[in-house]
PDB file of N, H, CA, C and O in Angstrom:
ATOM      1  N   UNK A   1      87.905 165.127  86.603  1.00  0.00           N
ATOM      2  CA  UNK A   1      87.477 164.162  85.615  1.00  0.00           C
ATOM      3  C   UNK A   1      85.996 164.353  85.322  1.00  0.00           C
ATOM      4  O   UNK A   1      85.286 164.826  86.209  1.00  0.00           O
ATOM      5  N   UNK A   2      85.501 164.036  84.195  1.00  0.00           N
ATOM      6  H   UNK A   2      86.078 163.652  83.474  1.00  0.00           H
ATOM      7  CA  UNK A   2      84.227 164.027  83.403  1.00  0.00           C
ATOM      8  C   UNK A   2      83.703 162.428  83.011  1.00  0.00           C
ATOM      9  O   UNK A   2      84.455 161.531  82.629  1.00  0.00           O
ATOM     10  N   UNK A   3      82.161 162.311  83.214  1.00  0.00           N
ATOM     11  H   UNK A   3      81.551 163.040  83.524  1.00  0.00           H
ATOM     12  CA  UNK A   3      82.214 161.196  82.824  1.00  0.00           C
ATOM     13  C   UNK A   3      81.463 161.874  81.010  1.00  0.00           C
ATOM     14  O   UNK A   3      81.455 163.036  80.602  1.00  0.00           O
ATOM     15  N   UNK A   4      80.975 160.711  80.373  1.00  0.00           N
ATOM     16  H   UNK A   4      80.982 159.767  80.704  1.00  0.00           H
ATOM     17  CA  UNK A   4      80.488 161.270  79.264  1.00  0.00           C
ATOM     18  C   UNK A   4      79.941 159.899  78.805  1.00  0.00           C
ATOM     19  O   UNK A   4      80.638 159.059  78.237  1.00  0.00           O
ATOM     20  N   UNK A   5      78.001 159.671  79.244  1.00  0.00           N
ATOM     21  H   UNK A   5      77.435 160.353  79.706  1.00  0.00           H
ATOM     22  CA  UNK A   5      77.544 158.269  78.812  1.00  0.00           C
ATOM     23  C   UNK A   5      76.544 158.742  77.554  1.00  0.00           C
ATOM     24  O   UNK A   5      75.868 159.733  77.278  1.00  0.00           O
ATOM     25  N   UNK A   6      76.859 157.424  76.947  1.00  0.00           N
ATOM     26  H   UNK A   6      77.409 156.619  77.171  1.00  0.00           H
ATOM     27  CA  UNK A   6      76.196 157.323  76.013  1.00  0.00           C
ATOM     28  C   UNK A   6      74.776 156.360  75.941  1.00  0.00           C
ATOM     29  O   UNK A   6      74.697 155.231  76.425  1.00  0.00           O
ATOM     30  N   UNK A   7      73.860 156.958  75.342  1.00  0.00           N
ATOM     31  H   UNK A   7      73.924 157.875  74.949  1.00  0.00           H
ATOM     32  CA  UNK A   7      72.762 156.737  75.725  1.00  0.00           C
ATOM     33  C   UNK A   7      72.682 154.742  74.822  1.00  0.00           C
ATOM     34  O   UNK A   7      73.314 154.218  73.905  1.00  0.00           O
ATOM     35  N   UNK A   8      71.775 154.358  75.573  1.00  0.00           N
ATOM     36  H   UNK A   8      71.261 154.784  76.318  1.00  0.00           H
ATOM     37  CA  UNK A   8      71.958 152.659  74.881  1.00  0.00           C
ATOM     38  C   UNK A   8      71.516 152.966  72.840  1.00  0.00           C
ATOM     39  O   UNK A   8      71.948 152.102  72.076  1.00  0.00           O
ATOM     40  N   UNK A   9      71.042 153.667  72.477  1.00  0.00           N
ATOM     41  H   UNK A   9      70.691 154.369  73.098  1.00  0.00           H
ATOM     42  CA  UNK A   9      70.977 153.896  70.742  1.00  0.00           C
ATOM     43  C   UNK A   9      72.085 154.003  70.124  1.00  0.00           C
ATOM     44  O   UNK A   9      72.247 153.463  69.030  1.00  0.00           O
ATOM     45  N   UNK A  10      73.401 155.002  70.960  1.00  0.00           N
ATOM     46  H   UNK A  10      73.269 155.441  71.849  1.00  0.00           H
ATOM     47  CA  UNK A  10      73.948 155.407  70.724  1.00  0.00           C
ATOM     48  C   UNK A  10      74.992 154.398  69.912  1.00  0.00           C
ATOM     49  O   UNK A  10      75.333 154.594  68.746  1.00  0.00           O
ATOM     50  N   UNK A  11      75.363 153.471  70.593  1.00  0.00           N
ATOM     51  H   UNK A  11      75.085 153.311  71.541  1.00  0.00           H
ATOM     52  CA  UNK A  11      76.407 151.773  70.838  1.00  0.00           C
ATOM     53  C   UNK A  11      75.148 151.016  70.943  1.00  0.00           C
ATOM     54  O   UNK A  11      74.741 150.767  72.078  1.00  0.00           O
ATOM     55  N   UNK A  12      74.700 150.748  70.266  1.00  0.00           N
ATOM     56  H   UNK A  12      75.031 150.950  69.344  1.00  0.00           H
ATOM     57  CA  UNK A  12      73.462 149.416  70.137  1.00  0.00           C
ATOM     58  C   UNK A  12      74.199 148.585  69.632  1.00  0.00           C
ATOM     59  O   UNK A  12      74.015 147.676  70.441  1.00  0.00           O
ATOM     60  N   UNK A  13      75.024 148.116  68.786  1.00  0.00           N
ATOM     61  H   UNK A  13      75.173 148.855  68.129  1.00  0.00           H
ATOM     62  CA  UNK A  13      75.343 146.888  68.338  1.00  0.00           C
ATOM     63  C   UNK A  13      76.834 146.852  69.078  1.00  0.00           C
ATOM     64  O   UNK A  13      77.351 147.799  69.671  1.00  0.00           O
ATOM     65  N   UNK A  14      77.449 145.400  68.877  1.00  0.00           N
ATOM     66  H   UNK A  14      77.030 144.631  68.394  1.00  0.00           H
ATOM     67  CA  UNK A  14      78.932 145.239  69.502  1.00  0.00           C
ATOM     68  C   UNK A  14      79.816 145.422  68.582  1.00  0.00           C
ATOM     69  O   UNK A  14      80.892 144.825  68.628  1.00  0.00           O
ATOM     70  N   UNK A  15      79.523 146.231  67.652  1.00  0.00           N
ATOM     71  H   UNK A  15      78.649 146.716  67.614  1.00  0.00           H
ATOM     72  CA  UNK A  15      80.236 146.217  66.100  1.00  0.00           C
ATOM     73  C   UNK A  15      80.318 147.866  66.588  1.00  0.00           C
ATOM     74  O   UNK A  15      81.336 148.041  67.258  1.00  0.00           O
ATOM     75  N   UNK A  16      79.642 148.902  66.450  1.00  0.00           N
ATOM     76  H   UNK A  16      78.815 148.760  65.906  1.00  0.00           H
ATOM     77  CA  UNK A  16      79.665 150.053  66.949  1.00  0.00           C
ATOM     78  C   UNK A  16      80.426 150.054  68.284  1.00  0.00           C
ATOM     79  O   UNK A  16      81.528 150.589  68.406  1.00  0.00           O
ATOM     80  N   UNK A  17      79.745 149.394  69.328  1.00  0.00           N
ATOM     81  H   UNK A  17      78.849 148.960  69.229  1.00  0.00           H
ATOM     82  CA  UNK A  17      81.123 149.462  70.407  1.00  0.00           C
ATOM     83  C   UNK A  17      82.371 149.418  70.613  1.00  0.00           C
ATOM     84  O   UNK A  17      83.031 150.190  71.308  1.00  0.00           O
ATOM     85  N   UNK A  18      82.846 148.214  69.817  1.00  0.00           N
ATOM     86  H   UNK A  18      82.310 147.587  69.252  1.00  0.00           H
ATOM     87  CA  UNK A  18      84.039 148.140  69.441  1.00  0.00           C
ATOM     88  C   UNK A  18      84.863 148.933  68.208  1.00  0.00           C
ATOM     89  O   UNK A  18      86.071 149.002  67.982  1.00  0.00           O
ATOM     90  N   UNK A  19      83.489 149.609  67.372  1.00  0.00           N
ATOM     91  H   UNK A  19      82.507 149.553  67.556  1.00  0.00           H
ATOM     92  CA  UNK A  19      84.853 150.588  66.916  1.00  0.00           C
ATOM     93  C   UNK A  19      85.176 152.294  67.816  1.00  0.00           C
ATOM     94  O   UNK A  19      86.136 153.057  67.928  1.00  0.00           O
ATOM     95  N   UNK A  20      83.903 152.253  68.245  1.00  0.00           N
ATOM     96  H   UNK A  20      83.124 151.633  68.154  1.00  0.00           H
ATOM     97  CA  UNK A  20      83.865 153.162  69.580  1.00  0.00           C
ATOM     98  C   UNK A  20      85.171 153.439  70.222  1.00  0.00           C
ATOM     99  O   UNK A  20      85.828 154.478  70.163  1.00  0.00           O
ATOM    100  N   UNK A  21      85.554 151.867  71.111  1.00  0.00           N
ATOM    101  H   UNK A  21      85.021 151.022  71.160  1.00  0.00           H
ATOM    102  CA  UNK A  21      86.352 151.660  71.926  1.00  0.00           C
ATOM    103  C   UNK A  21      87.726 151.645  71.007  1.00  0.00           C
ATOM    104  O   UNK A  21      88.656 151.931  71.761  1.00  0.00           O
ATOM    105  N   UNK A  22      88.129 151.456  69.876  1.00  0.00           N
ATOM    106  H   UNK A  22      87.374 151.223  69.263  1.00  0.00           H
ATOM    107  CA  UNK A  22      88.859 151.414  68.976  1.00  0.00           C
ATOM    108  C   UNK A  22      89.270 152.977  68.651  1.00  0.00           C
ATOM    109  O   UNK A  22      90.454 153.259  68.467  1.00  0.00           O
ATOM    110  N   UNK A  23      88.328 153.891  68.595  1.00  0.00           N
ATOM    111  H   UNK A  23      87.367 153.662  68.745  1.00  0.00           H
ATOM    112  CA  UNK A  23      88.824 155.227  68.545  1.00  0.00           C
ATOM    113  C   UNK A  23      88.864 155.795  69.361  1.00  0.00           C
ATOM    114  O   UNK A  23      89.732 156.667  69.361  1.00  0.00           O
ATOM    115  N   UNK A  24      88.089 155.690  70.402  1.00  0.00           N
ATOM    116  H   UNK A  24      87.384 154.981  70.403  1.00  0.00           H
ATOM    117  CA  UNK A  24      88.586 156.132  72.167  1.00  0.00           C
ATOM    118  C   UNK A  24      90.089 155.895  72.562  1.00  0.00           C
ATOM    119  O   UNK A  24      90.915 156.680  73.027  1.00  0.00           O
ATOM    120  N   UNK A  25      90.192 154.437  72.198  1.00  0.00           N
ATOM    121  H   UNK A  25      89.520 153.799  71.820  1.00  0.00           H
ATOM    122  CA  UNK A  25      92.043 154.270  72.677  1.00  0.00           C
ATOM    123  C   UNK A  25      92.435 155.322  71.525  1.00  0.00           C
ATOM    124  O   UNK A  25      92.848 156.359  72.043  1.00  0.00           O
ATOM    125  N   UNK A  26      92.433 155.356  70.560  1.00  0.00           N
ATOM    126  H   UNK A  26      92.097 154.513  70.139  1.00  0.00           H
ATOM    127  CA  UNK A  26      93.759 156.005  69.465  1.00  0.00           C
ATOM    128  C   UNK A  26      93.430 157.477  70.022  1.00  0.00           C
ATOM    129  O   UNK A  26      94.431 158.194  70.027  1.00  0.00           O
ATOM    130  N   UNK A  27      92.252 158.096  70.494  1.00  0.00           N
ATOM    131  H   UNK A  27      91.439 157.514  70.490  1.00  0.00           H
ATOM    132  CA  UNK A  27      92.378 159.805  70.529  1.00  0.00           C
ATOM    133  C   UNK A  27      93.149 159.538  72.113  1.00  0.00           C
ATOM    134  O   UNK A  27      94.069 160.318  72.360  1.00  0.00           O
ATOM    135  N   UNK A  28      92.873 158.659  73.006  1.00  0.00           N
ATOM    136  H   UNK A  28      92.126 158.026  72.806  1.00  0.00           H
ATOM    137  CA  UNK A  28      93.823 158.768  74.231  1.00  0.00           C
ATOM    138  C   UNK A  28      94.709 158.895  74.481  1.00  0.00           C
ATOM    139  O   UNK A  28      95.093 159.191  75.613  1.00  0.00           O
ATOM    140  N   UNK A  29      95.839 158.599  72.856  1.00  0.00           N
ATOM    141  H   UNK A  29      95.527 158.358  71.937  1.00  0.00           H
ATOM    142  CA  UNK A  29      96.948 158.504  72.938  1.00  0.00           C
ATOM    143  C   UNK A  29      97.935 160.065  72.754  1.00  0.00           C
ATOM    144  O   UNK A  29      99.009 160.439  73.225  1.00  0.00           O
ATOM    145  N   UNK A  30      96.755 160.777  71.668  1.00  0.00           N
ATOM    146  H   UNK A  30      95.883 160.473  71.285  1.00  0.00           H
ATOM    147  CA  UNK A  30      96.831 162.595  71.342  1.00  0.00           C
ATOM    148  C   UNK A  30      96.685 162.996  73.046  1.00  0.00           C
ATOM    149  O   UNK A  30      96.072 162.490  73.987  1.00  0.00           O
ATOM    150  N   UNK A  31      97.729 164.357  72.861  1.00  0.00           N
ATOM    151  H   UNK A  31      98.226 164.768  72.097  1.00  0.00           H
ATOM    152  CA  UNK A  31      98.558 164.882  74.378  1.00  0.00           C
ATOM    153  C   UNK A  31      98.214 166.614  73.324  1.00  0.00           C
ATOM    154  O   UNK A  31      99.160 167.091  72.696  1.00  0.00           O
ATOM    155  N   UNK A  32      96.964 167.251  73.301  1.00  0.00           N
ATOM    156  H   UNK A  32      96.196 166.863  73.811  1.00  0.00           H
ATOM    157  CA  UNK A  32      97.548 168.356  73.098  1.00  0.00           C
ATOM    158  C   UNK A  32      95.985 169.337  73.757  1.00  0.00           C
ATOM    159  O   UNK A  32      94.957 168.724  74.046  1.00  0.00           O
ATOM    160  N   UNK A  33      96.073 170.582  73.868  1.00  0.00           N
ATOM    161  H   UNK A  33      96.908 171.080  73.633  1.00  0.00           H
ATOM    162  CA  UNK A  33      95.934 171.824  74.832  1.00  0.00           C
ATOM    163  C   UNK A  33      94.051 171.464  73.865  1.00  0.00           C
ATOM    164  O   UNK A  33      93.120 171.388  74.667  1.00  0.00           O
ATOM    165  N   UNK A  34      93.818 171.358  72.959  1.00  0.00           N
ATOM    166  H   UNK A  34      94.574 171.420  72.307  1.00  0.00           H
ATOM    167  CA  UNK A  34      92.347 171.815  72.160  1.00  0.00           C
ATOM    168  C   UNK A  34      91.966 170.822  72.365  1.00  0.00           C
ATOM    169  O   UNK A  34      90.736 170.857  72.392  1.00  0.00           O
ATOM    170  N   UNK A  35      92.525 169.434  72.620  1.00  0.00           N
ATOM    171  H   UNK A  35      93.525 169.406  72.598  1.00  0.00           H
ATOM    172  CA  UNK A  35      91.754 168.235  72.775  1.00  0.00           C
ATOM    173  C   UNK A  35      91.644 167.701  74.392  1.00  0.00           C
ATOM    174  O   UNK A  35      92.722 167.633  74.982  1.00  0.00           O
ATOM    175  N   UNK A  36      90.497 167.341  75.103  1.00  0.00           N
ATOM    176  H   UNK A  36      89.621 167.397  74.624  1.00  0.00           H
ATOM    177  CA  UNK A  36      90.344 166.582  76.112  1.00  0.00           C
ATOM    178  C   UNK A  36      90.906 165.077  76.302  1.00  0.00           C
ATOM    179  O   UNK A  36      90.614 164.019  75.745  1.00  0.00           O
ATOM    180  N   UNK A  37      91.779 165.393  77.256  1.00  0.00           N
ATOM    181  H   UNK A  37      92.016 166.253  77.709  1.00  0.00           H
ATOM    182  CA  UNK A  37      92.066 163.720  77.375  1.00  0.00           C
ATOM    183  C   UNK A  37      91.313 162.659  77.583  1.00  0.00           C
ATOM    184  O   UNK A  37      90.517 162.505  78.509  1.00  0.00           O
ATOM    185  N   UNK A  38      91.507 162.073  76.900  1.00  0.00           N
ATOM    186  H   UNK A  38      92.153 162.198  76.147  1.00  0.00           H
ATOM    187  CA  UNK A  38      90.481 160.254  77.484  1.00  0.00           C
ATOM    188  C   UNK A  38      91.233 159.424  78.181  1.00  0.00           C
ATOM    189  O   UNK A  38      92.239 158.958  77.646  1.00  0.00           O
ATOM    190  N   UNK A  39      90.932 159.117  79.357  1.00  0.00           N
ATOM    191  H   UNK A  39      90.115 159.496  79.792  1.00  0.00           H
ATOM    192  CA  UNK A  39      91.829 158.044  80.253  1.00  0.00           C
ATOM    193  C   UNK A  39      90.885 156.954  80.472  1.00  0.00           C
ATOM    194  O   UNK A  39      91.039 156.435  81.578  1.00  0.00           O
ATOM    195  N   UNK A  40      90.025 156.484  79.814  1.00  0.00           N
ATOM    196  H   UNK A  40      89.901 156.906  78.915  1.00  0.00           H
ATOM    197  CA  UNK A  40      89.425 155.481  79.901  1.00  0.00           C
ATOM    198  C   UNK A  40      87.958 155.294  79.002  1.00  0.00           C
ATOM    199  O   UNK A  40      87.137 156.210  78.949  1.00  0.00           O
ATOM    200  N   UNK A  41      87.784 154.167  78.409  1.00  0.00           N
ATOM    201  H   UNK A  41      88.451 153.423  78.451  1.00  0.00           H
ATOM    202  CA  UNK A  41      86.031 153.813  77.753  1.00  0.00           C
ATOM    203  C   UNK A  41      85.889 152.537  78.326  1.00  0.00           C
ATOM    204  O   UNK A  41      86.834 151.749  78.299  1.00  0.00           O
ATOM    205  N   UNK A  42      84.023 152.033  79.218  1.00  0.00           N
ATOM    206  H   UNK A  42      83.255 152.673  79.240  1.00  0.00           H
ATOM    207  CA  UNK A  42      83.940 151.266  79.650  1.00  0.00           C
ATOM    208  C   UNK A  42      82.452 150.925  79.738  1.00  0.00           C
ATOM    209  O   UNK A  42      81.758 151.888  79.412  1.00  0.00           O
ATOM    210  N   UNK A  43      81.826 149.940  80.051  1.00  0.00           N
ATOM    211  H   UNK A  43      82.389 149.157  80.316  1.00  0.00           H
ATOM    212  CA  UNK A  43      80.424 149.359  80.158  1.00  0.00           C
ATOM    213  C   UNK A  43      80.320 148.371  81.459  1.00  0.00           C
ATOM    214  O   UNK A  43      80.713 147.291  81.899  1.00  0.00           O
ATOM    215  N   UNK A  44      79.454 149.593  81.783  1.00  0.00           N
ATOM    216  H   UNK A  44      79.135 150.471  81.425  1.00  0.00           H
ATOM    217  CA  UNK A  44      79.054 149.057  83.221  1.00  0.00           C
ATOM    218  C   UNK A  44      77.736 149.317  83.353  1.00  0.00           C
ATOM    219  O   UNK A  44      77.232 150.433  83.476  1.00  0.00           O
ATOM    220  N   UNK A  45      76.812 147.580  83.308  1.00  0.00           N
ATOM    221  H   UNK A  45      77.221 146.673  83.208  1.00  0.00           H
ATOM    222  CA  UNK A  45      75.836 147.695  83.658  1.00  0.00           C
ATOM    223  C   UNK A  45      74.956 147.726  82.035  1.00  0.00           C
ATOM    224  O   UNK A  45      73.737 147.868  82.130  1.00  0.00           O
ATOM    225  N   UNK A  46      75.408 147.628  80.929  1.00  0.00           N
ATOM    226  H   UNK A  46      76.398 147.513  80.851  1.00  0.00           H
ATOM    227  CA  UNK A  46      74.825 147.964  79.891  1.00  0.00           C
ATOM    228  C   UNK A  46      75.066 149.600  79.453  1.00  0.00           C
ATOM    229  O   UNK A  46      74.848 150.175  78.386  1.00  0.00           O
ATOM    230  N   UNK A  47      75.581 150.063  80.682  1.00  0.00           N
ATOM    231  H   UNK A  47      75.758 149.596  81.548  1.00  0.00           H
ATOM    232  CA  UNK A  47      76.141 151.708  80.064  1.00  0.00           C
ATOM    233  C   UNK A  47      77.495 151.679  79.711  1.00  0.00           C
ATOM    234  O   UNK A  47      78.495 151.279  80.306  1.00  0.00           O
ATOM    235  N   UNK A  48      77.226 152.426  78.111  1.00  0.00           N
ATOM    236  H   UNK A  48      76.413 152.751  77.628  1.00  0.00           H
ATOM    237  CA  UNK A  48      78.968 153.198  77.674  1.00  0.00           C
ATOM    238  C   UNK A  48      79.556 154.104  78.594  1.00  0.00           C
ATOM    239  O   UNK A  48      78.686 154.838  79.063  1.00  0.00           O
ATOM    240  N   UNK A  49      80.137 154.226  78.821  1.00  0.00           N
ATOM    241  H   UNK A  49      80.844 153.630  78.439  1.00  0.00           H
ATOM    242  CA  UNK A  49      80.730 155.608  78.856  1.00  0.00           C
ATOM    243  C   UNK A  49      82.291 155.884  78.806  1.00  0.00           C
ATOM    244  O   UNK A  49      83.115 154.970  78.770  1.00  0.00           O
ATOM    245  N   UNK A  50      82.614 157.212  78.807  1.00  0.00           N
ATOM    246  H   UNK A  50      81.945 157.955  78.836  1.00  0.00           H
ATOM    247  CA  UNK A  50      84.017 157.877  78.724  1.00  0.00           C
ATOM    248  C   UNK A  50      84.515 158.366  79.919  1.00  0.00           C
ATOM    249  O   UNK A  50      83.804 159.188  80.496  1.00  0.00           O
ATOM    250  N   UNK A  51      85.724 158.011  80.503  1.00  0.00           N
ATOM    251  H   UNK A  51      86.302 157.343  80.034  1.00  0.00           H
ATOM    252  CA  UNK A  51      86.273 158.952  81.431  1.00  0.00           C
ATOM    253  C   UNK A  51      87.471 159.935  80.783  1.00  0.00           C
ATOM    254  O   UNK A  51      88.497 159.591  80.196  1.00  0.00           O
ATOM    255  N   UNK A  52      87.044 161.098  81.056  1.00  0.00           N
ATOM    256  H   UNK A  52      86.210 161.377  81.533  1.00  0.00           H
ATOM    257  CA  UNK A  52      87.673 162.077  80.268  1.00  0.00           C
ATOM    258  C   UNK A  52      87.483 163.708  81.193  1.00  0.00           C
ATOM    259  O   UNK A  52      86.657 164.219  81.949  1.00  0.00           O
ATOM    260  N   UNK A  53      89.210 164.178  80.375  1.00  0.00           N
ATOM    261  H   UNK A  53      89.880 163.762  79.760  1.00  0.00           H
ATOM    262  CA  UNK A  53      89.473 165.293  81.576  1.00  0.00           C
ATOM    263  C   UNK A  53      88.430 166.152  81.336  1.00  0.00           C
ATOM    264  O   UNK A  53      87.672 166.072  80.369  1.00  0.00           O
ATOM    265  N   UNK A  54      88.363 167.391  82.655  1.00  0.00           N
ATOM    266  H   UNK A  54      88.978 167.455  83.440  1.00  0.00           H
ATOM    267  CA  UNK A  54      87.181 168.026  82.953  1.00  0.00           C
ATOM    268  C   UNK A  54      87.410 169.471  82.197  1.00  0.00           C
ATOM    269  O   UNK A  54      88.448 170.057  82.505  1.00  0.00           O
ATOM    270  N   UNK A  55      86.781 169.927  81.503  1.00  0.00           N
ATOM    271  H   UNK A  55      85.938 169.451  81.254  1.00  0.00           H
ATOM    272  CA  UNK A  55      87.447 171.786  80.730  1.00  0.00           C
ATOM    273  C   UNK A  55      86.394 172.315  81.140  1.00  0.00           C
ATOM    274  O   UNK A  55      85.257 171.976  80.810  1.00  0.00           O
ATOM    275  N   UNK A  56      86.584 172.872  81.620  1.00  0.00           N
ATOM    276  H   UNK A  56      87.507 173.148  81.888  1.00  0.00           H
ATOM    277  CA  UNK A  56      85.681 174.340  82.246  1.00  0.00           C
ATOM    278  C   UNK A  56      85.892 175.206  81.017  1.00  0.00           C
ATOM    279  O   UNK A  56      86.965 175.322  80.424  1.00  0.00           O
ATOM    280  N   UNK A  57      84.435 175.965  80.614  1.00  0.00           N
ATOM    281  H   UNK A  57      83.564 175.870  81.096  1.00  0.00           H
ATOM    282  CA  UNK A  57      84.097 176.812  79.600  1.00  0.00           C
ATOM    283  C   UNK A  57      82.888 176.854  79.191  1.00  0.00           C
ATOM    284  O   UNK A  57      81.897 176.579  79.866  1.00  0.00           O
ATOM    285  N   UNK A  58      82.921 177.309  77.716  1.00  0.00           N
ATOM    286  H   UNK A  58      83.727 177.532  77.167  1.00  0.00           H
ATOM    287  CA  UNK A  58      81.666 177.482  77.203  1.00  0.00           C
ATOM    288  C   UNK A  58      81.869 176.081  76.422  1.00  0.00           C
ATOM    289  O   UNK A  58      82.966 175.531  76.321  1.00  0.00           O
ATOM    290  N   UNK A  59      80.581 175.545  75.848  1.00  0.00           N
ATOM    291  H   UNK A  59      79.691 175.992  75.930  1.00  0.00           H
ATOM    292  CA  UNK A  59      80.162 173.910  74.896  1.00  0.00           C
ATOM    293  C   UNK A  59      80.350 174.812  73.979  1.00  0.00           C
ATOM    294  O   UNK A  59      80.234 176.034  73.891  1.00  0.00           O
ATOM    295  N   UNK A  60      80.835 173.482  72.959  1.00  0.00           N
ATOM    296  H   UNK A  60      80.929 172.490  73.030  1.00  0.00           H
ATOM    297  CA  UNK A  60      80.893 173.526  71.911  1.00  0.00           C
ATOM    298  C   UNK A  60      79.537 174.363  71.247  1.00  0.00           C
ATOM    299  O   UNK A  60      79.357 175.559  71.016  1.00  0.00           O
ATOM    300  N   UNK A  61      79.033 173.652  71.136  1.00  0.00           N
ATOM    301  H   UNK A  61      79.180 172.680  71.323  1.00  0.00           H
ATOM    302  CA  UNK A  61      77.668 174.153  70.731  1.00  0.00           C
ATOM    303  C   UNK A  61      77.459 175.555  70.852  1.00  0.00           C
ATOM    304  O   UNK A  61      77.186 176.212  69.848  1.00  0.00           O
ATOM    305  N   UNK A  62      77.572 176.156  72.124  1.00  0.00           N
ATOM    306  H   UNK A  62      77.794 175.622  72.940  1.00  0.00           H
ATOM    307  CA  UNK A  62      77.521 176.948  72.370  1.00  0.00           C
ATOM    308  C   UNK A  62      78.367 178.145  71.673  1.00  0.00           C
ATOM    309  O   UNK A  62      77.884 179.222  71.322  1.00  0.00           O
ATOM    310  N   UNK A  63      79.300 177.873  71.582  1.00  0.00           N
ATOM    311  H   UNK A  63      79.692 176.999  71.867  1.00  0.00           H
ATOM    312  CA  UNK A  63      80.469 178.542  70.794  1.00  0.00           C
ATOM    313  C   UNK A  63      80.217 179.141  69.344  1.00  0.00           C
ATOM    314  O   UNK A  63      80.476 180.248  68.871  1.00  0.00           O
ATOM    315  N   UNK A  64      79.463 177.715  68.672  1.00  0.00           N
ATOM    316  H   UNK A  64      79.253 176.816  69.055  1.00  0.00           H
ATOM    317  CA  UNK A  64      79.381 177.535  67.264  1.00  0.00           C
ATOM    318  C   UNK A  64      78.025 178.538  67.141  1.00  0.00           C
ATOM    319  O   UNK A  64      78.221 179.576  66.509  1.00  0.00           O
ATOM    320  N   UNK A  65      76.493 178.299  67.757  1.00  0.00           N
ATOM    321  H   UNK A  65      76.333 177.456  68.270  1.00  0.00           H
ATOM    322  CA  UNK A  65      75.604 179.106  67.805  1.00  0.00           C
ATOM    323  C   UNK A  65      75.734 180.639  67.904  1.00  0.00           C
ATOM    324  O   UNK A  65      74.860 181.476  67.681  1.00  0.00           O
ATOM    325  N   UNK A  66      77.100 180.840  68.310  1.00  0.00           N
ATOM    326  H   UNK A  66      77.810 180.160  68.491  1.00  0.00           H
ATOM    327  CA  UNK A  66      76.952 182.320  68.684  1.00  0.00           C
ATOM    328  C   UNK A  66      78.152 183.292  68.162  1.00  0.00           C
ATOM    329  O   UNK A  66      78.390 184.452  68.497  1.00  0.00           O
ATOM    330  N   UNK A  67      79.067 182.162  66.914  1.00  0.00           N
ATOM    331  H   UNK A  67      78.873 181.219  66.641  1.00  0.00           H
ATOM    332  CA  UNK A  67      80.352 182.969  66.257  1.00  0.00           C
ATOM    333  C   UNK A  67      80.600 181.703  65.648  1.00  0.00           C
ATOM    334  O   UNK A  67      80.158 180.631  66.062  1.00  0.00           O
ATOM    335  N   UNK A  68      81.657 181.948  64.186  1.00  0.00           N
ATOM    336  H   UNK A  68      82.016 182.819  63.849  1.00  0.00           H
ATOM    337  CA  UNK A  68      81.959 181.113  63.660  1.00  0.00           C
ATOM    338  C   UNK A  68      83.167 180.468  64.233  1.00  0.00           C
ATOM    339  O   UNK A  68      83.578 181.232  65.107  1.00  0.00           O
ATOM    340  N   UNK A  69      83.827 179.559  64.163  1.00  0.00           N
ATOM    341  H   UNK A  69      83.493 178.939  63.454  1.00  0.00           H
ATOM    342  CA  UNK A  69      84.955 178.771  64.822  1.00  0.00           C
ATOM    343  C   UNK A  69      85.957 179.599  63.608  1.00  0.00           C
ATOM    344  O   UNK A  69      85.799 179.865  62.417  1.00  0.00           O
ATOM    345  N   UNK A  70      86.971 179.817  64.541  1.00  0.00           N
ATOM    346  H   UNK A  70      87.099 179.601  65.509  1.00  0.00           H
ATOM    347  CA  UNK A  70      88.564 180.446  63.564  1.00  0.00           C
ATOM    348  C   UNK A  70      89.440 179.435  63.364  1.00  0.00           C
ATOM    349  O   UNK A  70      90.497 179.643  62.769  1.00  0.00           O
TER     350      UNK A  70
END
């Protein structure tokens, strides 16, 4: 598992959080090989964050900087 927090700018209002948490559940529900699972979004302490499965590889970013995506 991965965590994945979001910095407090990120979800500053409870209007952003909640649509946050609103599209966190609906991608949790997608089951396929290119997407990371989400098994959980939560605030603890004033922190967002995601619990989500772990993919070993290269980042995104990384990918994109150095070839175009097919």
């Amino acid at each position: 598992m991965a965590l994945k927090v979001f910095s407090a700018s990120r979800l500053a209002d409870e209007d952003a959080r909640k649509q946050f948490h609103r599209e966190a559940l609906t991608v949790a529900k997608v089951n396929h090989l290119s997407i990371a699972q989400i098994y959980d979004f939560d605030t603890q302490a004033g922190v967002d964050f995601l619990v989500m499965e772990y993919v070993s590889g290269e980042t995104l970013a990384r990918c994109i900087s150095e070839r175009a995506l097919k």
